[in-house]
N, C-alpha and C positions, 0 to 999 in steps of 0.2 A: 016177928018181923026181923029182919036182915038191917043189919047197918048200914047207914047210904054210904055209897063210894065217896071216895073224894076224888076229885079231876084231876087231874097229872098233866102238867104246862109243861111243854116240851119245844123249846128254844128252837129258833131258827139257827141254825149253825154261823157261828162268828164267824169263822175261818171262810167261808162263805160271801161273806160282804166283801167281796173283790176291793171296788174302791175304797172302804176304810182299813184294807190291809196294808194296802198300797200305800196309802196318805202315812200312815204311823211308820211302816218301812221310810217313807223318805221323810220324817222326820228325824225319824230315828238318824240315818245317814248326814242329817245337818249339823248334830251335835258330833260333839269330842266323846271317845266310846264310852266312859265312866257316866259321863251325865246321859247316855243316850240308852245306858242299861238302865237306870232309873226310872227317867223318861219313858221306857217299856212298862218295866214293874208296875210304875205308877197307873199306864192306862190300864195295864192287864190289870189291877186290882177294882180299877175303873169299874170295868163292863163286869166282873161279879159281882161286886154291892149290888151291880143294877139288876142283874141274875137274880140274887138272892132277894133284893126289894120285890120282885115280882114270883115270890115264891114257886124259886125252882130249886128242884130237890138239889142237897148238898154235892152230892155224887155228881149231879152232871152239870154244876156249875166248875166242880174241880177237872171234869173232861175237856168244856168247853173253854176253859182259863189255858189248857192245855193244849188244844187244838189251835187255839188262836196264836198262842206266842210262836209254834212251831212254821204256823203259817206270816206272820211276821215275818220271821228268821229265815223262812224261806224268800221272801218276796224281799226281803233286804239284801241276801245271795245276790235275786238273781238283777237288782239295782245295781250292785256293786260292778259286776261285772258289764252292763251298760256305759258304765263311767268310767270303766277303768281304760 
């Protein structure tokens, strides 16, 4: 007999959750830039514990840690320029 597979949990894309892109982007914008890099890091490490707690493979918790902050950074972009 054959080994059982194991199931492979494949993450809804973060960068995806529009409104909690958006929310953390205008957080971000409320702090002073030093604390509001933090303040990123901090949640981006956030939502991989919880990646990882729900065992998702290493690789696409570092994609989607990835994916998120860019899309942050994006959605802060295009904040900034609303305000400005």
């Amino acid at each position: 007999m054959s080994e059982p597979q194991l199931a492979s949990v494949v993450p809804f894309p973060l960068y995806a959750r529009l409104a909690f892109v958006r929310q953390q982007a205008d957080h971000y914008l409320r702090r002073p830039h030093a604390e509001a890099e933090r303040y990123l890091q901090q949640q981006l490490d956030l939502q991989a514990t919880v990646l990882r707690r729900k065992q998702v493979a290493e690789a696409d918790v570092i994609r989607e840690r990835s994916h998120l902050e860019r899309a942050i950074r994006a959605a802060v972009l295009d904040l900034s320029e609303v305000f400005a």
